[in-house]
N, C-alpha and C positions, 0 to 999 in steps of 0.2 A: 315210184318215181325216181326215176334217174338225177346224180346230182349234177348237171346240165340242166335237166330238166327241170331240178328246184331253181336254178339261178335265171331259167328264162324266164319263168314263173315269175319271180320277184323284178324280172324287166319290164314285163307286160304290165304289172302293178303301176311303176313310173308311167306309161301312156296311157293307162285305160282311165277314164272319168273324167273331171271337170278339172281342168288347169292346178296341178298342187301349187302352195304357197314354198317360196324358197327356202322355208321350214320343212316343210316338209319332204321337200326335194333331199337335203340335206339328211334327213332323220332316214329314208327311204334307201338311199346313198351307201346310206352305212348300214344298213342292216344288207344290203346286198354285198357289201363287201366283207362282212362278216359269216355272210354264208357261204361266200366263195372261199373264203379262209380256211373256214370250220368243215370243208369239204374238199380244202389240199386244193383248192382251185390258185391257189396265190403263191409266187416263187420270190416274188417282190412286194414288197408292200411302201408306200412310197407318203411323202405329206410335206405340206410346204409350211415354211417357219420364218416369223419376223425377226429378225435383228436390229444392234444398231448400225450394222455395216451393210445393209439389206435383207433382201427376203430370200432363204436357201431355199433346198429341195434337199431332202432327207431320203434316204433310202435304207430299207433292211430286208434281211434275209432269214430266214429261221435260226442258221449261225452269228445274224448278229449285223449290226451295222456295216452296211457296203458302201453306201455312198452319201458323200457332201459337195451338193453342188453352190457353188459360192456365187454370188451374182453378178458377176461377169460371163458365166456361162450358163449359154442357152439353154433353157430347161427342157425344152425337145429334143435336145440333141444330148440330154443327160440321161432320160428315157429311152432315147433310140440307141444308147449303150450300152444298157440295162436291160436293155428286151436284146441284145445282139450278143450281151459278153455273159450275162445271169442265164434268162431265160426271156420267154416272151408273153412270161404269164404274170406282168405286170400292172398293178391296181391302186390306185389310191387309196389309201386309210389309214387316217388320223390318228385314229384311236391304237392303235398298233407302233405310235413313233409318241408317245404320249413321256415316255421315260427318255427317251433322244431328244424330245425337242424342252422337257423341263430341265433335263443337267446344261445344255445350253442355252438356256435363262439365266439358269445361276450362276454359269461363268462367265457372261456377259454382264452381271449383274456385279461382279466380285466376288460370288458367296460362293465360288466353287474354283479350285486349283488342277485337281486330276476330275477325270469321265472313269465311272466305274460302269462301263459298256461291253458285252459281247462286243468281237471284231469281227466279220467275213474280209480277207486277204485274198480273195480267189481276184480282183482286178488288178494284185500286185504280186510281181513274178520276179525270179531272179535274183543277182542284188537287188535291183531296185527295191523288191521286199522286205530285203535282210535291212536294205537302209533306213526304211519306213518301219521298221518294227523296233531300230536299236532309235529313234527316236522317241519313242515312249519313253526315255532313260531320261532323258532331259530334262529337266526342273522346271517347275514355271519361275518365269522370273531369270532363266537363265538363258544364256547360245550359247552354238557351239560352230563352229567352222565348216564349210564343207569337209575341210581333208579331216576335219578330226570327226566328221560324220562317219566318211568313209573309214576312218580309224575303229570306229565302234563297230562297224559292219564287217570287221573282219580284213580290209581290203584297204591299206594305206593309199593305194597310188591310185585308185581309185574315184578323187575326188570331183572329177567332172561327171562321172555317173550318177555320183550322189544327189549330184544337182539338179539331175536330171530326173534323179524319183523325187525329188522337193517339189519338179516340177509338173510330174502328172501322177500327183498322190491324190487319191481317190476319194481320202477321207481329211482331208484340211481339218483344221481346229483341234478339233479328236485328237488327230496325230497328229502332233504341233510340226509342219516344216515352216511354219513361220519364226521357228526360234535357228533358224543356219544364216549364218549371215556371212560377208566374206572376210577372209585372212585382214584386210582392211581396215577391217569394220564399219563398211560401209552395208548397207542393209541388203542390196540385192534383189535378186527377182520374188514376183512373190504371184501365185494365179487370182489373187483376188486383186489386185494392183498393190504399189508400193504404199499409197494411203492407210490402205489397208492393213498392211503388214506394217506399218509403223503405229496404229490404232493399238493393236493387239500385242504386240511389245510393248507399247504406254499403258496398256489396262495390267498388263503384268508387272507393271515398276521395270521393265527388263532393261528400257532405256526414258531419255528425260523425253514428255508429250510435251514439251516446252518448245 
């Protein structure tokens, strides 16, 4: 049997007999997503996660974390990215983001300061890249400026680019671009809204939640 063959196999199971219980929908679910894995049928593997800032959408790759969708954006339109910019062999399973979605528990929780996570960088290109990656550098609990973003990235004058990979970074929270704030210090844009970004600088001490 062909491993297509095994995975229609385990679809036919979902329709054939008496109505399964959402249990078992569930238990069925994931053993088909597990065979599809365990047969290279998966390029994405994807699961949704409660917070207290909402409910994300996680996503990984064999390399490793690719994407955080934050709840301001559409979750099909975080899929239909992921099947356009990864691949299109895209599948839900939980049990695959189990170590991505408990290190962000515990950093929502306070019991966690850095994500000791594989990264996939393949949605971040260019500087934009170089700028998302020289964030990792940043302390919790600390900001740093756009221009002295673009300072770490190699590229002084650079700071409106920076901004701009703050603002279509792939991987929010992970890679904190909610600690760039502006020359000001006024807090600035942020893709989960301003709320948001002022939540998570308050859960960090980074400024007063007062």
């Amino acid at each position: 049997m062909s491993k297509q063959d095994s995975i229609d196999a385990l679809e036919r199971n979902l329709r054939a007999g008496p109505a399964p219980t959402g249990d078992e929908v569930d238990a069925l679910s994931e053993r088909l997503a597990e065979r599809a894995a365990a047969d290279g049928l998966v390029d994405v593997a994807y699961a949704m996660t409660d917070t207290p800032v909402g409910r994300m959408l996680v996503a990984t790759t064999p390399r490793g974390l690719v994407r955080v969708g934050l709840p301001r954006k559409t979750y099909d339109d975080v899929l239909e990215e992921l099947s356009r910019e990864v691949s299109p062999r895209v599948l839900e399973s939980p049990a695959r983001l189990d170590a991505i979605r408990r290190e962000l528990e515990e950093y929502f929780e306070g019991r966690r300061r850095d994500f000791d996570l594989p990264l996939d960088w393949r949605l971040s290109h260019g500087f934009r890249g170089e700028a998302l990656k020289a964030l990792l550098g940043v302390p919790y609990g600390h900001t740093v400026t756009y221009t002295e973003l673009a300072e770490r990235a190699g590229s002084p004058r650079a700071y409106r680019a920076a901004g701009s990979a703050c603002g279509s970074n792939p991987i929010p929270i992970v890679v904190p671009c909610h600690r760039v704030v502006r020359t000001s210090g006024a807090l600035g844009e942020y893709g989960g809204g301003p709320e948001m970004k002022r939540f998570l600088l308050g859960l960090e001490g980074a400024i007063s939640d007062e």
